[in-house]
Biopython code that builds the backbone (N, CA, C, O; Angstrom):
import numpy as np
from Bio.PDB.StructureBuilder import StructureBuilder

atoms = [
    (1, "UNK", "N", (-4.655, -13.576, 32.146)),
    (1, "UNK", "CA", (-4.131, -12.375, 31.512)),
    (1, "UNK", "C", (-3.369, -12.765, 30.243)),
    (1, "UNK", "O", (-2.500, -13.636, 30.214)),
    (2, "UNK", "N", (-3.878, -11.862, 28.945)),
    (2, "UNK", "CA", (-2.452, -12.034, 28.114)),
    (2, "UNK", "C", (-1.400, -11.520, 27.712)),
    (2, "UNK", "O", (-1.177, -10.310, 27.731)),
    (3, "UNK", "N", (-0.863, -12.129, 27.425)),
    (3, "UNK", "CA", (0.971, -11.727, 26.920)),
    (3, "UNK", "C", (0.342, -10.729, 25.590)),
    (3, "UNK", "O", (-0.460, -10.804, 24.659)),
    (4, "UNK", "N", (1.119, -9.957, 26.094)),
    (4, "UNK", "CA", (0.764, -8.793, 24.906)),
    (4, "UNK", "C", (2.266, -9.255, 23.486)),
    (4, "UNK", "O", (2.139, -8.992, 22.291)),
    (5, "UNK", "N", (3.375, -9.868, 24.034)),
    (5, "UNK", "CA", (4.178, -10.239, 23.483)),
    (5, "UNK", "C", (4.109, -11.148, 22.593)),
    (5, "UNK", "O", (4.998, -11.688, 21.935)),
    (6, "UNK", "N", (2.605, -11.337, 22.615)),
    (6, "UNK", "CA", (2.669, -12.904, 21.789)),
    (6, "UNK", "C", (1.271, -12.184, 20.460)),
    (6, "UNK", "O", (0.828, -12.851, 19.525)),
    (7, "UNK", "N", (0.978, -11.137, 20.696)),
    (7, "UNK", "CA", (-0.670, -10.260, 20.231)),
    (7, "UNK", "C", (0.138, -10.036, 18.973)),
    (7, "UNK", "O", (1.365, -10.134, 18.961)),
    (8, "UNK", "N", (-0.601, -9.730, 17.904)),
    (8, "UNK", "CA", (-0.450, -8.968, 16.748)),
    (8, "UNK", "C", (-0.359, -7.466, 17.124)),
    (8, "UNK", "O", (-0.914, -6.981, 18.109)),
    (9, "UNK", "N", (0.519, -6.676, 16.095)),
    (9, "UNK", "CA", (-0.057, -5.612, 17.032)),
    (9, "UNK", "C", (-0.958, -5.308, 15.976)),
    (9, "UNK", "O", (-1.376, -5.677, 14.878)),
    (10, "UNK", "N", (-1.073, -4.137, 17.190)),
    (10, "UNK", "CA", (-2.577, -3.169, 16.731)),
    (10, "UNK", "C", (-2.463, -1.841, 15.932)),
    (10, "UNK", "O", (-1.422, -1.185, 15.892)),
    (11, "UNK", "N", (-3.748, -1.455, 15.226)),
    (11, "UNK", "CA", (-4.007, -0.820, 13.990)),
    (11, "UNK", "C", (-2.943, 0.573, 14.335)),
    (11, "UNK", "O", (-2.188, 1.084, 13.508)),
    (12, "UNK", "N", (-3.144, 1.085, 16.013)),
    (12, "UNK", "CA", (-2.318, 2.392, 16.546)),
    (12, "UNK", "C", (-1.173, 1.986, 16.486)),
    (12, "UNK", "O", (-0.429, 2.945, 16.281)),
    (13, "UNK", "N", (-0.389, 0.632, 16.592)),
    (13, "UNK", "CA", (0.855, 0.612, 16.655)),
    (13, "UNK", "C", (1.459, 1.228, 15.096)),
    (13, "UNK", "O", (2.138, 2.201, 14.767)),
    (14, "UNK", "N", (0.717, -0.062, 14.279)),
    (14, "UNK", "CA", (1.396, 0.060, 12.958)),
    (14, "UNK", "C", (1.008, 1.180, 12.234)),
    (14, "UNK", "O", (1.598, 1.292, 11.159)),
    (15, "UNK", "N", (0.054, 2.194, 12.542)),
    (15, "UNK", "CA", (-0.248, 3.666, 11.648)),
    (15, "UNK", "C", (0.792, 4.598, 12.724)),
    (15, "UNK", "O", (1.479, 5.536, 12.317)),
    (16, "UNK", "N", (0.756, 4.187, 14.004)),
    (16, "UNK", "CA", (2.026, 5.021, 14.794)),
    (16, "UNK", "C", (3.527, 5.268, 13.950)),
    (16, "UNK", "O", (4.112, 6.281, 13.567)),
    (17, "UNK", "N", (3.903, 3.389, 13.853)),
    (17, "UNK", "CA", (5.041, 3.862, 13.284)),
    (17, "UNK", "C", (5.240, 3.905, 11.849)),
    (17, "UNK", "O", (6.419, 3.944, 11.497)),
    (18, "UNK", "N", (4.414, 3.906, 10.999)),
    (18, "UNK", "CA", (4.463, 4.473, 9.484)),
    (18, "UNK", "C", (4.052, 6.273, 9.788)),
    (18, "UNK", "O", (4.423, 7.041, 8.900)),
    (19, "UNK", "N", (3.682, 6.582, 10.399)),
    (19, "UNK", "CA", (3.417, 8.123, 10.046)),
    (19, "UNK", "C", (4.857, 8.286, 10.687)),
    (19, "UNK", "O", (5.698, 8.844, 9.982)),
    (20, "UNK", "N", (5.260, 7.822, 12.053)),
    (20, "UNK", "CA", (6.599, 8.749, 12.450)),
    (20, "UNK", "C", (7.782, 8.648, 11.349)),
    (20, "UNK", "O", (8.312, 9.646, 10.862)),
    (21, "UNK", "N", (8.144, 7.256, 11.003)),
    (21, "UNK", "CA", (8.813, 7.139, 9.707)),
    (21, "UNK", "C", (8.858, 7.927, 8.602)),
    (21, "UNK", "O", (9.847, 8.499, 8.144)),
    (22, "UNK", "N", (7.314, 7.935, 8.037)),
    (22, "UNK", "CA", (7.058, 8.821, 6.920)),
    (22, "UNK", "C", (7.217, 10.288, 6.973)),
    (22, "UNK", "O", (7.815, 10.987, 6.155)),
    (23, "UNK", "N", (6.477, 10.736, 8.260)),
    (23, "UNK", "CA", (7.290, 12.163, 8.987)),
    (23, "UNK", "C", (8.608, 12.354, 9.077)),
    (23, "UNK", "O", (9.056, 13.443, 8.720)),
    (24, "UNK", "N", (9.140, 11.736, 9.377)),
    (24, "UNK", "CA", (10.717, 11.658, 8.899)),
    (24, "UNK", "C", (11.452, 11.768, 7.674)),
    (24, "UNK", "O", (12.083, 12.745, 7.268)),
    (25, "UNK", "N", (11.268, 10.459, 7.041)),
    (25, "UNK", "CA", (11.793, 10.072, 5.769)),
    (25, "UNK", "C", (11.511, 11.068, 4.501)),
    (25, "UNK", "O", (12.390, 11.551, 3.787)),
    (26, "UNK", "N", (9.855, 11.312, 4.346)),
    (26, "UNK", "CA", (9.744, 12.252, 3.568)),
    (26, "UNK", "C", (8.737, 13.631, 4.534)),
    (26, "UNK", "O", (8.013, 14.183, 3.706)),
    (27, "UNK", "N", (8.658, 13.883, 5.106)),
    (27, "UNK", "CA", (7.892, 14.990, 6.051)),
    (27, "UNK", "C", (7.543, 15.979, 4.914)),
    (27, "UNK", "O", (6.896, 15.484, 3.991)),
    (28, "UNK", "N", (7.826, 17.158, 4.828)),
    (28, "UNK", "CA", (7.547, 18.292, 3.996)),
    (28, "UNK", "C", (8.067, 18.732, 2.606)),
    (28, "UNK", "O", (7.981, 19.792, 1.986)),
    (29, "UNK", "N", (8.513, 17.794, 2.399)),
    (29, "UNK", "CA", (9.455, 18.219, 0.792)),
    (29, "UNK", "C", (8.694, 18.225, 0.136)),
    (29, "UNK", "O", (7.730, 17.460, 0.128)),
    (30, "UNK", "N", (8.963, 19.239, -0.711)),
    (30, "UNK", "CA", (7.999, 18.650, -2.601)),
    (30, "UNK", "C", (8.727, 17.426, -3.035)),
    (30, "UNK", "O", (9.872, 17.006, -2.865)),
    (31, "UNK", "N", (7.548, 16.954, -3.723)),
    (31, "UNK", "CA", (8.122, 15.800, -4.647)),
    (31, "UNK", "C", (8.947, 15.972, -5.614)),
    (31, "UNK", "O", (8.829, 16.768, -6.545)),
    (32, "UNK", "N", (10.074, 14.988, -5.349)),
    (32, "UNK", "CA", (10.964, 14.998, -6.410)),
    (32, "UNK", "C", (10.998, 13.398, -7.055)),
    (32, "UNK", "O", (11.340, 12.329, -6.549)),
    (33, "UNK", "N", (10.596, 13.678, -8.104)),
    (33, "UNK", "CA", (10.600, 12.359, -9.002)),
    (33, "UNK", "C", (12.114, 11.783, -8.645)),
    (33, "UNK", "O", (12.282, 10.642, -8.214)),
    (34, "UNK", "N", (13.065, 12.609, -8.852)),
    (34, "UNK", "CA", (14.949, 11.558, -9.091)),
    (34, "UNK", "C", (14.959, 10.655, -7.250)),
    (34, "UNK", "O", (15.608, 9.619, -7.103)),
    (35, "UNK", "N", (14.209, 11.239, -6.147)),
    (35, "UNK", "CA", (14.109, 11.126, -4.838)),
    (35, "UNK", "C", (13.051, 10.100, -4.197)),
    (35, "UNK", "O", (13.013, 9.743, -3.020)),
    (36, "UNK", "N", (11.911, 9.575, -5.599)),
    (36, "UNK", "CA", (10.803, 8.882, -4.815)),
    (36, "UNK", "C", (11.333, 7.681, -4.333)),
    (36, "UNK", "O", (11.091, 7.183, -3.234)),
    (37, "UNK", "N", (12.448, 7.010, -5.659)),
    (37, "UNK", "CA", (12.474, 5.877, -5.228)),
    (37, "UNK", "C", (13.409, 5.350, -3.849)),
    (37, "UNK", "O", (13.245, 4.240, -3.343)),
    (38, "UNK", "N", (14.305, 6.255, -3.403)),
    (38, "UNK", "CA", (15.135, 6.146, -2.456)),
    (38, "UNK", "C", (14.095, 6.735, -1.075)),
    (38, "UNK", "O", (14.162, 6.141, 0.001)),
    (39, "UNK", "N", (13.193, 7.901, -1.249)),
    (39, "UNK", "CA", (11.936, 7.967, 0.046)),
    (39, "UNK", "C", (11.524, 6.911, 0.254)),
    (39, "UNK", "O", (11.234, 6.609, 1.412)),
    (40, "UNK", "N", (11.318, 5.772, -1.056)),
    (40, "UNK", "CA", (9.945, 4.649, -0.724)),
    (40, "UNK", "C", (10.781, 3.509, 0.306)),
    (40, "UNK", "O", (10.473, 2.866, 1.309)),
    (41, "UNK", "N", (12.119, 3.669, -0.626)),
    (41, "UNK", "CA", (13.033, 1.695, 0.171)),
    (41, "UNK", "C", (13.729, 2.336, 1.387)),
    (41, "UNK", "O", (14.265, 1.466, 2.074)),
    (42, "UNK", "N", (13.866, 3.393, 1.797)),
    (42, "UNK", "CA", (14.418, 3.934, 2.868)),
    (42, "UNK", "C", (13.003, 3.934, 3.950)),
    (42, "UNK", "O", (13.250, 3.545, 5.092)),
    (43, "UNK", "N", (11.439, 4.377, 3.631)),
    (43, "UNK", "CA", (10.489, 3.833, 4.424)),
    (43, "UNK", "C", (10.117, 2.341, 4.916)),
    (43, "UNK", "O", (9.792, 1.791, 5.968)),
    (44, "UNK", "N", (10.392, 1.922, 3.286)),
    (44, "UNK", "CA", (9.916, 0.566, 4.058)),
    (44, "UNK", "C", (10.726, 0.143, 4.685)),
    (44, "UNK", "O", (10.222, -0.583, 5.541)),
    (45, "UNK", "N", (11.881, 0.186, 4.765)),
    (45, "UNK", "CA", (12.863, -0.994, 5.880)),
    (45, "UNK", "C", (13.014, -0.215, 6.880)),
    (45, "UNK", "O", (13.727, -0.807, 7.690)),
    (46, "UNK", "N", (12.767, 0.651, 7.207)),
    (46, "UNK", "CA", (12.546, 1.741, 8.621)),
    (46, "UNK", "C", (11.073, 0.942, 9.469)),
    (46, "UNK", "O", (11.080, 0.465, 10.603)),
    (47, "UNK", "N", (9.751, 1.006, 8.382)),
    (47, "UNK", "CA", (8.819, 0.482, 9.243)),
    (47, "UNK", "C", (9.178, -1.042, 9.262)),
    (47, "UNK", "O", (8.749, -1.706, 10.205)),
    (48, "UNK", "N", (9.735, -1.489, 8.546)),
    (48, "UNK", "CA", (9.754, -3.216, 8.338)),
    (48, "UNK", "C", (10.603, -3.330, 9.640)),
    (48, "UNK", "O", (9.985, -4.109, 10.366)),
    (49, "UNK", "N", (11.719, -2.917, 10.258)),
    (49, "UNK", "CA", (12.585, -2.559, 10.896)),
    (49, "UNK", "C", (12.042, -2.465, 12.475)),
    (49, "UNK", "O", (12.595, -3.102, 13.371)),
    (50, "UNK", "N", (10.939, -1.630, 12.697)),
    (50, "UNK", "CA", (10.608, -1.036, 13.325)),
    (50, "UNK", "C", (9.356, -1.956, 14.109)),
    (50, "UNK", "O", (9.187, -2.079, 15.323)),
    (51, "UNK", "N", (8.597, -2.515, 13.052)),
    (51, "UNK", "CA", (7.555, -3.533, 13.121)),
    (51, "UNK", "C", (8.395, -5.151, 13.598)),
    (51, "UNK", "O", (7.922, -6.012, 14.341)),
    (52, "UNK", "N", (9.328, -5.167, 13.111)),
    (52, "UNK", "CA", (10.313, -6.298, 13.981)),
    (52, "UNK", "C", (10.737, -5.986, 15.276)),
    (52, "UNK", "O", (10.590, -6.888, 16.102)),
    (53, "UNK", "N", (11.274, -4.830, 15.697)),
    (53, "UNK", "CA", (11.205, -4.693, 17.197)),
    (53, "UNK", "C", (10.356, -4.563, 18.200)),
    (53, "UNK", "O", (10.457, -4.588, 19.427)),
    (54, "UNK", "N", (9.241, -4.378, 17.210)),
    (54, "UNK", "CA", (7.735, -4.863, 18.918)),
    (54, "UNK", "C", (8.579, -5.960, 19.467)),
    (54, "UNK", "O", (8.922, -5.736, 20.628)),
    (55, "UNK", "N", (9.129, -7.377, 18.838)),
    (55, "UNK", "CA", (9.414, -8.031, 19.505)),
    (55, "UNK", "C", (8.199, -9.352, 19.302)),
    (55, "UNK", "O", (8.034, -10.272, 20.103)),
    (56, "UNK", "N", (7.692, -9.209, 18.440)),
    (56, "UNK", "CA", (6.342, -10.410, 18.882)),
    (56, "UNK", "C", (6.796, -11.581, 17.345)),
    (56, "UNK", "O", (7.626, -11.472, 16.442)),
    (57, "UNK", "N", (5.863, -12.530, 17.659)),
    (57, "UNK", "CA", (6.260, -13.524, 16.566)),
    (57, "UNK", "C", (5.572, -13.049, 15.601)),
    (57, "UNK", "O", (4.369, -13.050, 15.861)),
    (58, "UNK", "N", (5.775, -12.736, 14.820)),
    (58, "UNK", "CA", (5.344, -12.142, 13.343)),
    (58, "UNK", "C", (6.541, -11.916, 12.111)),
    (58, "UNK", "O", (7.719, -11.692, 12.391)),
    (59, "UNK", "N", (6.220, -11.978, 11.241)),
    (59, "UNK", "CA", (6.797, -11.997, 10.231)),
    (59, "UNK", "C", (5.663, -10.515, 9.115)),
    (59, "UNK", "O", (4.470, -10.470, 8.817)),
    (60, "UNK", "N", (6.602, -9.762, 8.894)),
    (60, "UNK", "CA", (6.342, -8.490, 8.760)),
    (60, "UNK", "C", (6.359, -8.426, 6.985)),
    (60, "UNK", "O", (7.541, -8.216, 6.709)),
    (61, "UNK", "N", (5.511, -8.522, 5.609)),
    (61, "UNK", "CA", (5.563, -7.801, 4.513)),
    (61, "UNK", "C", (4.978, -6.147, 4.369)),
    (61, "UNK", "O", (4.044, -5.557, 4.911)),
    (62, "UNK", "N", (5.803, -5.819, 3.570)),
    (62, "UNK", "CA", (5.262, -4.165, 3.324)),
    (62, "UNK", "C", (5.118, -3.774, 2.061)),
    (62, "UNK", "O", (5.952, -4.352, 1.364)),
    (63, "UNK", "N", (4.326, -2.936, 1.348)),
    (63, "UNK", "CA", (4.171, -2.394, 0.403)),
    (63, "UNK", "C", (3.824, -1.427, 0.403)),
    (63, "UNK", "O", (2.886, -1.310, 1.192)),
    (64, "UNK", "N", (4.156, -0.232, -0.269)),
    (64, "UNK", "CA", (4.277, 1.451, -0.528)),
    (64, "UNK", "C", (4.306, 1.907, -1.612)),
    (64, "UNK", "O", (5.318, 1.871, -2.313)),
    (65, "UNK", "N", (2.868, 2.585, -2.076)),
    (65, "UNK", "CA", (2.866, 3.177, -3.063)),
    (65, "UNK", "C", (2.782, 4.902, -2.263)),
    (65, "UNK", "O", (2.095, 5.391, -1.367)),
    (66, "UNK", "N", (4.004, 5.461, -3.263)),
    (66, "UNK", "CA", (4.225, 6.638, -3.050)),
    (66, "UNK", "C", (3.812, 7.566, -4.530)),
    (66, "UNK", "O", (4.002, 7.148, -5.672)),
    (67, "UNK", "N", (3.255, 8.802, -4.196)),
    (67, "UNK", "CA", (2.522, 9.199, -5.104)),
    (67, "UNK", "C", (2.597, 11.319, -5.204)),
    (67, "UNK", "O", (2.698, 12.063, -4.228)),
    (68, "UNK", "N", (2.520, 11.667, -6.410)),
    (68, "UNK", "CA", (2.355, 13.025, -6.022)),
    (68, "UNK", "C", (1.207, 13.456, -6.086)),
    (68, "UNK", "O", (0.502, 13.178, -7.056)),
    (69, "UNK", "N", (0.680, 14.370, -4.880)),
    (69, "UNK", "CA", (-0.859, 15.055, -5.037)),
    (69, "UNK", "C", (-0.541, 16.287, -6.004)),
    (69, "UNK", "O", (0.409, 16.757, -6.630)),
    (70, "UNK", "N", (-1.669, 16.494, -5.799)),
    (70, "UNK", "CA", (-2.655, 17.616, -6.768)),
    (70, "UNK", "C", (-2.637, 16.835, -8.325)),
    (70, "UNK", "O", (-2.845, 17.710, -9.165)),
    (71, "UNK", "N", (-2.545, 16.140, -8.663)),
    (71, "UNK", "CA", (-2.497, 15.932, -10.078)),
    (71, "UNK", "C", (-3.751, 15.458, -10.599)),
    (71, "UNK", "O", (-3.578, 14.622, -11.486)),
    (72, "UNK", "N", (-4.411, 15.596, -10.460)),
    (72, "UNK", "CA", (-5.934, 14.884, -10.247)),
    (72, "UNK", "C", (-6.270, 13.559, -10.343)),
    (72, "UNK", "O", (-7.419, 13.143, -10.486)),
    (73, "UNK", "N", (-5.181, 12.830, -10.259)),
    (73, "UNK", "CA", (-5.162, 11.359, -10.783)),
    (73, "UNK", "C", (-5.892, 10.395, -9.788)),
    (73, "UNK", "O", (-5.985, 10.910, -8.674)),
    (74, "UNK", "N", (-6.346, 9.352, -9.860)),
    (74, "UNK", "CA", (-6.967, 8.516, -8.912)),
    (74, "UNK", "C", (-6.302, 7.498, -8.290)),
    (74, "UNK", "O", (-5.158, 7.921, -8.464)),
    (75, "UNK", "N", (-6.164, 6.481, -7.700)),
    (75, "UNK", "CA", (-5.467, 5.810, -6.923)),
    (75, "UNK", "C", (-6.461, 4.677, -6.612)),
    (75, "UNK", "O", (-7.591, 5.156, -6.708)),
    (76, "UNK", "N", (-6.501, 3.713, -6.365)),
    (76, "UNK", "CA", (-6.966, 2.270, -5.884)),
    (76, "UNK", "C", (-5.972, 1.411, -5.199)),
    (76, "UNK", "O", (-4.875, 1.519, -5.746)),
    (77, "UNK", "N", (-5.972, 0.864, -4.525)),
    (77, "UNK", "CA", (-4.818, 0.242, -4.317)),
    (77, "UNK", "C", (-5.704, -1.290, -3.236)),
    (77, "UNK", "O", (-6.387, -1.288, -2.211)),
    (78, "UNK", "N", (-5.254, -2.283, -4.071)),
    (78, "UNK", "CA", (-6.446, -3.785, -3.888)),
    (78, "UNK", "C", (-5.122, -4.304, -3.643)),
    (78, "UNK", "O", (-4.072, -4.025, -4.222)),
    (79, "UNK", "N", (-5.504, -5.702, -1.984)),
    (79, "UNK", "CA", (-4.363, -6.572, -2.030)),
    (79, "UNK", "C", (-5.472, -7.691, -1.336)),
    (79, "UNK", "O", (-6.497, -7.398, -0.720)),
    (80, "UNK", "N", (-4.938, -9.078, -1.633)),
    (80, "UNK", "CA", (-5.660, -9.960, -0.663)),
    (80, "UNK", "C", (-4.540, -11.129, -0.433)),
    (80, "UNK", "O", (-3.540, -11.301, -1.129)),
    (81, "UNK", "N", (-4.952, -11.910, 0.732)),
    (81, "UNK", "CA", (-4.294, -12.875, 1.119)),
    (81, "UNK", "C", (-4.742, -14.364, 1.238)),
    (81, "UNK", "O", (-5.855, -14.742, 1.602)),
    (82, "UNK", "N", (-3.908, -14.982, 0.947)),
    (82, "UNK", "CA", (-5.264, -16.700, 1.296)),
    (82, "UNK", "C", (-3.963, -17.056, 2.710)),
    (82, "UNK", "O", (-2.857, -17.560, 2.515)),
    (83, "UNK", "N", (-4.470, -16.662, 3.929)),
    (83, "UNK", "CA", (-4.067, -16.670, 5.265)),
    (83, "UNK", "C", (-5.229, -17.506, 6.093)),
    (83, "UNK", "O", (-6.387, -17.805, 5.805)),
    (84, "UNK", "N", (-4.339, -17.766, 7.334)),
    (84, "UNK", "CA", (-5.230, -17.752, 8.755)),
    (84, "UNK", "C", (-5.916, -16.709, 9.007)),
    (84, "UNK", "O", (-5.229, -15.699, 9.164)),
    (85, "UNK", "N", (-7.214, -16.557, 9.122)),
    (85, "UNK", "CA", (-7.645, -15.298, 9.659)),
    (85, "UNK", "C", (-7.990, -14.978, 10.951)),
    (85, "UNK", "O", (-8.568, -13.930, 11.240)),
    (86, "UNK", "N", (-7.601, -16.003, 11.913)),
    (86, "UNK", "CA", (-7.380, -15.935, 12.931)),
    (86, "UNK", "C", (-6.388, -15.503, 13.527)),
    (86, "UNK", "O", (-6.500, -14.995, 14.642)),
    (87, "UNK", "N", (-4.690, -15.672, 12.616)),
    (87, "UNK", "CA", (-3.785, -15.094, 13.435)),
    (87, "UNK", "C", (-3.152, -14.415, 12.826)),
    (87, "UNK", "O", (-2.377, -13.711, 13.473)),
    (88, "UNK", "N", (-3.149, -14.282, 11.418)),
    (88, "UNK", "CA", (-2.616, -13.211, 10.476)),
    (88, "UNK", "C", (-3.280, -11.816, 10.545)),
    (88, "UNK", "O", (-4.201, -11.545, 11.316)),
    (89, "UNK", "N", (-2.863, -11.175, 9.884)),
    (89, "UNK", "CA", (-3.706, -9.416, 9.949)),
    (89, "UNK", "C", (-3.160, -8.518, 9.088)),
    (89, "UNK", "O", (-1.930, -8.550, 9.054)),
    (90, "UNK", "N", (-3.739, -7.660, 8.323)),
    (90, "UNK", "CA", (-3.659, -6.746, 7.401)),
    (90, "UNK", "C", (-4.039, -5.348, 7.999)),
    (90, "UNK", "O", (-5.147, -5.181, 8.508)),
    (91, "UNK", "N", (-2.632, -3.831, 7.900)),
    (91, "UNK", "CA", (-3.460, -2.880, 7.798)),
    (91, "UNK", "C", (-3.189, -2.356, 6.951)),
    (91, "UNK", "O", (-2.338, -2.846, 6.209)),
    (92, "UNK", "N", (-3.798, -1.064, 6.639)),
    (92, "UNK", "CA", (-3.679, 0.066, 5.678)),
    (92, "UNK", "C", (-3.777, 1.169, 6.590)),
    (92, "UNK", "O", (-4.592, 1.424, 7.477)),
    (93, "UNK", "N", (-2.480, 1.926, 6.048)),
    (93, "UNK", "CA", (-2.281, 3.463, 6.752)),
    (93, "UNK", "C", (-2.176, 4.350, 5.174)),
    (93, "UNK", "O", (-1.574, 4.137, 4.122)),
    (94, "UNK", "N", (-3.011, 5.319, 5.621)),
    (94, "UNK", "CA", (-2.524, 6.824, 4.129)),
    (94, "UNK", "C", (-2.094, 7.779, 5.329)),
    (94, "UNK", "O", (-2.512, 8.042, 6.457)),
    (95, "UNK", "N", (-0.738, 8.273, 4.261)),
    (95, "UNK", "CA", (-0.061, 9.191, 4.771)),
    (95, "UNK", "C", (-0.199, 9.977, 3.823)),
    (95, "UNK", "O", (-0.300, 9.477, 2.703)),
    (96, "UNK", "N", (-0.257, 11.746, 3.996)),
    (96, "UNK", "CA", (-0.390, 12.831, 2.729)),
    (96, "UNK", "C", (0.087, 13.822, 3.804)),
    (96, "UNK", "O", (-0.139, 14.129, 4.974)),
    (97, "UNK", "N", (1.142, 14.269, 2.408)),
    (97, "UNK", "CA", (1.544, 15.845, 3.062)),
    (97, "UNK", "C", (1.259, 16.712, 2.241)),
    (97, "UNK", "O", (0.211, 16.271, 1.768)),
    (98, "UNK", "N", (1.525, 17.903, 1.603)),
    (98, "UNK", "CA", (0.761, 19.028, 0.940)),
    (98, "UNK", "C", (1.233, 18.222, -0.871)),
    (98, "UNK", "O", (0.458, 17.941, -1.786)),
    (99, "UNK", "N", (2.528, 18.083, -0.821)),
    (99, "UNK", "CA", (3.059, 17.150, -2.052)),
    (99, "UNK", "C", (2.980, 15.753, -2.537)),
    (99, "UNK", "O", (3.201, 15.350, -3.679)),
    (100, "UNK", "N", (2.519, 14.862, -1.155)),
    (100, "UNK", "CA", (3.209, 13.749, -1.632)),
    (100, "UNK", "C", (1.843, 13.623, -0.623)),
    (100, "UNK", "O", (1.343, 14.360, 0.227)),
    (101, "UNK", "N", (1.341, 11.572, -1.478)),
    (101, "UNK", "CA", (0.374, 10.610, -0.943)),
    (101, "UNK", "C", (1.471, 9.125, -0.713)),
    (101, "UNK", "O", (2.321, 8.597, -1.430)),
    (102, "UNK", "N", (0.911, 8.823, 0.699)),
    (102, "UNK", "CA", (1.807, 7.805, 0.633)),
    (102, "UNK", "C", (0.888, 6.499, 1.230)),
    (102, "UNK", "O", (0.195, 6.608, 2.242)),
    (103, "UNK", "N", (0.984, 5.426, 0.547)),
    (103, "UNK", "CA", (-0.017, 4.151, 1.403)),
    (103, "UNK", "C", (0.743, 2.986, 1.624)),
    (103, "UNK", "O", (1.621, 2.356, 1.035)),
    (104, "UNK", "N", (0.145, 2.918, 2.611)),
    (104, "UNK", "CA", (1.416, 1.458, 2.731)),
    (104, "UNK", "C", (0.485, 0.297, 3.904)),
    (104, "UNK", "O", (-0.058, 0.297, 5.009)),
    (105, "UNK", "N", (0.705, -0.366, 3.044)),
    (105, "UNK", "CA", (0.129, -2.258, 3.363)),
    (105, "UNK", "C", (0.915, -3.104, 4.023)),
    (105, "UNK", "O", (1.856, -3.795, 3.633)),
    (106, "UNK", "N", (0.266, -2.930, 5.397)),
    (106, "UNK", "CA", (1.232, -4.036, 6.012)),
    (106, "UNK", "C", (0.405, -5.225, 6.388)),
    (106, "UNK", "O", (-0.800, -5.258, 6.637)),
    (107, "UNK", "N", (1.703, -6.657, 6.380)),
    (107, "UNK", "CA", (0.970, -7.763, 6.441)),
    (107, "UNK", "C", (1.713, -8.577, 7.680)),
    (107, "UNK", "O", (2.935, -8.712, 7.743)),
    (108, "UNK", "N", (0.767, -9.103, 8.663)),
    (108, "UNK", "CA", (1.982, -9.096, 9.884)),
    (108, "UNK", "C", (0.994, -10.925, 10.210)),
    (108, "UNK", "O", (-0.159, -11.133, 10.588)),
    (109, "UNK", "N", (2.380, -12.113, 9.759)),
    (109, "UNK", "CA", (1.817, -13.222, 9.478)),
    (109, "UNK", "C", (2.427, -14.048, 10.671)),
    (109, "UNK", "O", (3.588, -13.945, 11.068)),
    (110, "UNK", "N", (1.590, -14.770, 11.111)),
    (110, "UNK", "CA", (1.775, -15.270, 13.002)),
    (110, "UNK", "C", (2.705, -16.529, 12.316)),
    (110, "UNK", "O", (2.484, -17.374, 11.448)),
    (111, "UNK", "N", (4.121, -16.109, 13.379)),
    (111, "UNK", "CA", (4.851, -17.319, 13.642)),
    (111, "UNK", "C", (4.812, -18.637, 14.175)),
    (111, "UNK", "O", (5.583, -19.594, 14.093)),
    (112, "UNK", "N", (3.130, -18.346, 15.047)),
    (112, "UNK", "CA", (3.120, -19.115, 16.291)),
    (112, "UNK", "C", (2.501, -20.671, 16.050)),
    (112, "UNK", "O", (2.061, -21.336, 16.988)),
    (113, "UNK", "N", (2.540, -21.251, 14.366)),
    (113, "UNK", "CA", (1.990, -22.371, 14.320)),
    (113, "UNK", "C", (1.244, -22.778, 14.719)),
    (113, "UNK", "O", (1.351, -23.979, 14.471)),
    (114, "UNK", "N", (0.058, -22.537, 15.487)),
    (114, "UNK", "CA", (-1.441, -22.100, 16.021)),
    (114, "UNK", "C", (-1.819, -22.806, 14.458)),
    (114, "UNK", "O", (-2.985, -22.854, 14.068)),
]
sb = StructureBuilder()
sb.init_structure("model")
sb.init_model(0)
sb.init_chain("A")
sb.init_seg("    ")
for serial, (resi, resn, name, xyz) in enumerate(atoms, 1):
    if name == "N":
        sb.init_residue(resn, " ", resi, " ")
    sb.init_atom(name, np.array(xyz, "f"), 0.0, 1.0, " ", f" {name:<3s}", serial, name[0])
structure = sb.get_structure()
């Protein structure tokens, strides 16, 4: 059997707790430009925060681009890593509420010297 304590987590954990965060932090507001930048560093150290208390050996980076919809503008958003790809792991969660697009890149890099 394995230790789930020792697993990366998984894609449901880390889109679990970026949407509850982001539901939180910014949920339904219109966008306010004077407000993005205090929504974005108040998310990330909530999920960075949050992604440290699974409790597992990992070492947690985050990145968040926060954005306003309807503007017709486009978005890309490219990251890569030169990792283990055996014990490291990358996800991507999009969050959108009627105002606001939010994406955020997490990088969750194994402690376990493996």
């Amino acid at each position: 059997m394995v230790d789930r304590s020792l697993l990366p987590p998984s894609f449901e954990e880390v889109s679990g707790i970026c949407k509850e965060v982001l539901d939180d932090v910014i949920g339904q507001k219109p966008y306010q430009h004077a407000e993005v930048v205090k929504w974005n560093q108040t998310a990330v150290e909530k999920i960075t925060e949050k992604l440290a208390g699974l409790g597992r050996p990992y070492k947690y980076c985050l990145c968040c681009v926060v954005m306003q919809t309807g503007l017709g503008a486009g978005l890309n958003v490219s990251s890569t890593c030169y990792w283990d790809k055996n014990t490291d792991h990358t996800f991507a969660y999009r969050w959108e509420s009627r105002a606001v697009i939010a994406v955020c890149n997490v990088y969750a890099i194994s402690m376990s010297g493996k």
